[in-house]
C-alpha positions in Angstrom: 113.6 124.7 92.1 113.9 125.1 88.6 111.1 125.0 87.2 110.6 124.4 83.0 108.5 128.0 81.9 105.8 125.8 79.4 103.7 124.6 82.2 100.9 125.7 79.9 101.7 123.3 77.3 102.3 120.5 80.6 98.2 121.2 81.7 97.0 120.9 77.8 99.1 117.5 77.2 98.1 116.2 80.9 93.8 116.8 80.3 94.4 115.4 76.7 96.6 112.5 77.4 96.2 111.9 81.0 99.9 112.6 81.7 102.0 115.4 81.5 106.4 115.4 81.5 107.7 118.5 83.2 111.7 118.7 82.5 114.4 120.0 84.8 112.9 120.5 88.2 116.1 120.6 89.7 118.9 121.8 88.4 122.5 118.4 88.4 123.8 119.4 92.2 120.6 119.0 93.9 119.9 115.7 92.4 123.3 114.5 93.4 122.6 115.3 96.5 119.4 113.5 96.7 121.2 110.6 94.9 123.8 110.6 97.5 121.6 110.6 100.4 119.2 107.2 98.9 122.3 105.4 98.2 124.0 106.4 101.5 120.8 105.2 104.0 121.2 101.7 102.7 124.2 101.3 105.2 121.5 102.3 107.8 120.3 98.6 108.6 116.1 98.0 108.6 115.8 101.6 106.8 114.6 100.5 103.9 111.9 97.3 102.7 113.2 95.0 100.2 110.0 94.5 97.6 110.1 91.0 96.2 107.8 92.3 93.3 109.8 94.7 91.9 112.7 92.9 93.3 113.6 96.7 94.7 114.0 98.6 98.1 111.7 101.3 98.9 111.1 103.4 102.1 107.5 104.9 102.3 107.4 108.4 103.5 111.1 109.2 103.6 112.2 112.7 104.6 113.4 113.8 101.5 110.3 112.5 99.6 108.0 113.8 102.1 109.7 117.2 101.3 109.3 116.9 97.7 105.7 115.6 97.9 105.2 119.6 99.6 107.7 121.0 97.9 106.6 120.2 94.5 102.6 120.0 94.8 102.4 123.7 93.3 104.4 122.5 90.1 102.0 120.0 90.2 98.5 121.5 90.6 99.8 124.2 88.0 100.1 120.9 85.6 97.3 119.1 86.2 94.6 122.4 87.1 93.3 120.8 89.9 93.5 122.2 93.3 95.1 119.3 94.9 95.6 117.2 98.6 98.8 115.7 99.1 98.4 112.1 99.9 102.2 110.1 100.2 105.3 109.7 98.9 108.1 106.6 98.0 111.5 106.4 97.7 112.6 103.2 95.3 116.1 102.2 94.3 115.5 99.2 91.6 118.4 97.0 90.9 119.6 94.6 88.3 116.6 92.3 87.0 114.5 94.5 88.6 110.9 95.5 87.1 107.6 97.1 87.5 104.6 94.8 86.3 101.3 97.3 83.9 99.2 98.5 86.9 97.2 101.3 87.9 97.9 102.8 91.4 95.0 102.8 94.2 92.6 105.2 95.1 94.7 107.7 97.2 97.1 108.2 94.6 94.2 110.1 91.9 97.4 112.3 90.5 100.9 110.8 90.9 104.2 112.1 90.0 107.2 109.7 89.6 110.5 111.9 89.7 113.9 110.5 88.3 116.7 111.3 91.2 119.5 110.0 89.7 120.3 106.6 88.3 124.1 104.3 87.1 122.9 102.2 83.9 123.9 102.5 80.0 120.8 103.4 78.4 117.6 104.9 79.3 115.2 102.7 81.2 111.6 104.6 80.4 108.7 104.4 82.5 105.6 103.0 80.4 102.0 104.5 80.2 99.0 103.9 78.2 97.2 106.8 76.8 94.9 107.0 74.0 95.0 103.2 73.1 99.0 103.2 72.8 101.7 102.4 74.5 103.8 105.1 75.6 107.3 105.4 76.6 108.8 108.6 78.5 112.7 108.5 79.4 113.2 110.6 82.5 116.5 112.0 83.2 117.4 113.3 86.9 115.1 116.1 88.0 112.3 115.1 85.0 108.7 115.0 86.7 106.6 112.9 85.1 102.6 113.3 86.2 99.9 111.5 85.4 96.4 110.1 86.6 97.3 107.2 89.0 94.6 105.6 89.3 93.4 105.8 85.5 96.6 105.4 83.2 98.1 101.7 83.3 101.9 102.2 83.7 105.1 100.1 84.1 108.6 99.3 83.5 110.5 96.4 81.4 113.2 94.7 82.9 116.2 96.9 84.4 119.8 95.9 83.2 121.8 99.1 84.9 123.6 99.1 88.0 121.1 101.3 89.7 117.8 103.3 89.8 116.5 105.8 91.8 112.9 107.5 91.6 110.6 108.7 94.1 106.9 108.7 93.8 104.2 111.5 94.9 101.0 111.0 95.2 98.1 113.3 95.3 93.8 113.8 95.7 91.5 116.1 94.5 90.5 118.8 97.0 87.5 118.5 95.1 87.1 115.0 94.3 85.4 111.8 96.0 88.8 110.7 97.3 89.8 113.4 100.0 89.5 110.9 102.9 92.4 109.5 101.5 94.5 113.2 102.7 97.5 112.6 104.4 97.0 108.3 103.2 95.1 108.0 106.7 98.0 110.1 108.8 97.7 112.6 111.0 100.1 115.2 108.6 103.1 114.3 106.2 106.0 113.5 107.6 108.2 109.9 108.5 106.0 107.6 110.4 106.6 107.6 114.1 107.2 103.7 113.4 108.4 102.0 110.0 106.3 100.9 107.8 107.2 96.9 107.4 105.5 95.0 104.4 104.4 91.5 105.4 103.2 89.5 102.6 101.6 86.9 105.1 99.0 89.6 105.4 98.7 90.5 102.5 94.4 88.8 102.7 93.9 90.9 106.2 92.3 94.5 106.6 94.8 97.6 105.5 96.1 99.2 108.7 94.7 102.4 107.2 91.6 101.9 107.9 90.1 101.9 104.3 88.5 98.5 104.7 90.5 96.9 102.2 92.5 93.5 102.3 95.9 95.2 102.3 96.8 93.7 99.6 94.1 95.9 97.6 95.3 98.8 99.3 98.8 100.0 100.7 100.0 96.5 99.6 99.7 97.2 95.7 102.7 97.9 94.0 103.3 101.3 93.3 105.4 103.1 90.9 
């Protein structure tokens, strides 16, 4: 991992703003390798959800973002100074006409990190926060870490006109916050689920499987990103 030295500057812009952009956490071959690997498990049939919001697949606790959400968490704590649990992670590959409405992400993900793995468009498609009563946008090339309070700072994208677009999120609690039920999002350890997650919208008004006492819905439902 390569990590970008001014992690000092990343903590004073994250407790100031609410977010914080680390750059180059990964040097060009390993994010062609991640690249290579999203695009190549969509030939493997049911592997990934197809999100009618976002109009986007996404996979929820894939390997590889399982990995980074452990392999990164130091980079992460280091940035925001906070001693942190990890929670869950998302793999996403948008597509043409493809957006991500303003929301703020639920209560298990109190720190997030939205990673850019590698993308095939003609400009820069930024990922849009709100801090300090503005409107924010921060372009993310492959291996750029963007952190930021989940659950606090509204965030979102416009409408995607590339080819494609590939970003996993990470998602974190507070060792010493209210939210540390949410460890592990209700799992036993990270890791794939034994069985795949499958998004039904028809229950979208029923309990959360989690456990959180939630219409779904509210909880694991909500767009994330």
């Amino acid at each position: 991992m390569n990590m970008e030295p001014s992690h000092h500057n990343s903590e004073n812009q994250y407790r100031n703003a609410g977010y914080a952009v680390v750059r180059n956490c990964f040097d060009a071959k390993s994010m062609k390798v991640m690249t290579d690997y999203a695009l190549l498990l969509r030939e493997q049939p049911g592997y990934y959800n197809r999100e009618p919001i976002t109009s986007s697949l996404d996979r929820y606790a894939d390997v590889m973002a399982e990995s980074l959400l452990l392999d990164l968490q130091p980079l992460i704590e280091r940035t925001t100074g906070r001693a942190l649990f990890a929670s869950y992670s998302w793999l996403r590959i948008y597509y043409p006409g493809s957006d991500l409405p303003r929301h703020i992400d639920r209560k298990s993900c109190e720190v997030s990190a939205s990673l850019t793995i590698g993308f095939d468009a003609d400009q820069d498609w930024p990922l849009w926060v709100q801090s300090g009563g503005r409107d924010i946008p921060v372009e993310l090339a492959p291996g750029d870490l963007l952190v930021y309070d989940g659950s606090d700072v509204p965030h979102w994208r416009e409408e995607f006109t590339g080819r494609y677009w590939i970003q996993v999120f990470l998602h974190y609690v507070d060792q010493q916050g209210d939210q540390t039920a949410y460890r592990f999002d209700g799992r036993p350890a990270i890791g794939a689920p034994k069985k795949k997650r499958v998004v039904k919208s028809g229950g979208r008004n029923k309990p959360c499987h989690c456990g959180s006492g939630l219409k779904f819905k509210h909880c694991h439902g909500r767009i994330e990103g």
